[in-house]
C-alpha positions in Angstrom: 296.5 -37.0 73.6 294.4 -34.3 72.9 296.8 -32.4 70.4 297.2 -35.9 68.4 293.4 -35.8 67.6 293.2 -32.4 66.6 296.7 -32.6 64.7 295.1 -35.7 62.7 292.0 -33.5 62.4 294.0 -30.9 60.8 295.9 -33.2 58.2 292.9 -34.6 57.0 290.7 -31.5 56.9 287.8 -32.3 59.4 285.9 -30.8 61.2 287.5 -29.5 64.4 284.2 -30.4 66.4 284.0 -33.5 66.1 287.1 -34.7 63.9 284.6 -36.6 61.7 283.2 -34.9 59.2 284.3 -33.5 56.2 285.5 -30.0 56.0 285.3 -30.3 52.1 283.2 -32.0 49.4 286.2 -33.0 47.5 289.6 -34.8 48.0 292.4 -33.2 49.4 294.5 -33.3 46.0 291.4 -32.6 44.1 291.8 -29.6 41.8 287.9 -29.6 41.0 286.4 -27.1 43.4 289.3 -26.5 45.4 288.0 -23.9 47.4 284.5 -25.1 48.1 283.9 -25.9 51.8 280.9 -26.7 53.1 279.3 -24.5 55.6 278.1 -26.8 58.1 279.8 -30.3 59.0 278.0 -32.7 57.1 278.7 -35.4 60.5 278.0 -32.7 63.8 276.1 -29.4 62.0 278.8 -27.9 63.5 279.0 -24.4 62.1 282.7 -24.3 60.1 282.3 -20.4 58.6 281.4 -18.7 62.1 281.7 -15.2 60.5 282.5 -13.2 57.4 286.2 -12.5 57.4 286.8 -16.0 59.6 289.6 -17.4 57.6 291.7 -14.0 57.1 293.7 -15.8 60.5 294.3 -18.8 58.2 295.9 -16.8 55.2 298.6 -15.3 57.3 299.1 -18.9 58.7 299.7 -20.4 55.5 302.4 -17.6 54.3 304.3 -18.1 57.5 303.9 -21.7 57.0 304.4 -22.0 52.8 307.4 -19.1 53.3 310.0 -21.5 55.9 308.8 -24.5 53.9 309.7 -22.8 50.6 313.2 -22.1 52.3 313.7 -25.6 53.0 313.2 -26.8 50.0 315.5 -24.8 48.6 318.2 -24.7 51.1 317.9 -28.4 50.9 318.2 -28.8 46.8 321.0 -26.5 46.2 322.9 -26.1 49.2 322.6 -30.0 50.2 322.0 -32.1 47.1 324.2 -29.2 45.1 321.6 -28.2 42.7 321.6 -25.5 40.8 319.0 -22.5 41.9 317.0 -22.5 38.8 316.6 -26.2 39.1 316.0 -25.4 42.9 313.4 -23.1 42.2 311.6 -25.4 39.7 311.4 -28.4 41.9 309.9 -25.8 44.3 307.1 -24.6 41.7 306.8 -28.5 41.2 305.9 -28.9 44.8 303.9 -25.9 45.6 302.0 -26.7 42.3 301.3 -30.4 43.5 300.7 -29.2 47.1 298.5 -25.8 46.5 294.9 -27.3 47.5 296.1 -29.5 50.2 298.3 -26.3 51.9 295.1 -23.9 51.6 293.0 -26.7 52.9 295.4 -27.4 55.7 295.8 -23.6 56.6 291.6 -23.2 57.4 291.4 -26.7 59.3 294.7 -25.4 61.5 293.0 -22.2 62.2 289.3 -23.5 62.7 291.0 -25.8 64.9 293.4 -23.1 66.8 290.4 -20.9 67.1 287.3 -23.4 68.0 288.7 -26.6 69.4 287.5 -30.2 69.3 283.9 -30.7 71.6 283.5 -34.5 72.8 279.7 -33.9 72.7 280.2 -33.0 68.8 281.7 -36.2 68.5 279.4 -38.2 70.0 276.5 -36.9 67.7 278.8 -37.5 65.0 279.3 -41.4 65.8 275.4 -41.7 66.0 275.1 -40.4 62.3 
């Protein structure tokens, strides 16, 4: 049951602590700030930049993750629905355009998660709050 929690953590970007707070002061589709992340969760205090340099981890996570999703979408749009590969590649842009913030969001909760796991005592101060 464990993985479920921190897999619903990750896919709405909180905190992988307590799975309460907010990783980040906007929405996940919001293009203002898009990169702004608070430094402490705002539910737990939970530290969510533990060290300079943190987040290198999640980078490479999101171009292994982007690169076989990219394939699919184009595998799928011109191999299976027989579109052409210009028109393959722009539906992909389309996507990757709509998608950008949520994907780089996605990539630092999965490795915050990976790396410091949920804590049930987080949670509990969370629930007080």
């Amino acid at each position: 049951m464990s993985w479920i929690q921190d897999a619903q953590a990750m896919f709405r970007h909180k905190c992988a602590e307590c799975h309460q707070g907010d990783m980040f002061p906007t929405g996940s589709f919001s293009f203002k700030r898009p990169f702004e992340m608070h430094e402490r969760c705002p539910k737990c205090n939970a530290n969510l930049m533990p060290e300079p340099g943190f987040y290198y981890g999640a980078m490479f996570m999101s171009y292994i993750f982007s690169a076989f999703i990219s394939l699919g979408i184009v595998m799928l749009t011109h191999w299976v629905l027989d579109y052409s590969l210009l028109a393959s590649f722009f539906i992909l842009i389309a996507v990757v355009g709509v998608f950008f913030v949520w994907w780089f969001r996605f990539s630092r909760a999965f490795w915050l998660n990976l790396i410091v796991g949920f804590r049930p005592e987080k949670a509990k101060i969370a629930a007080e709050k």
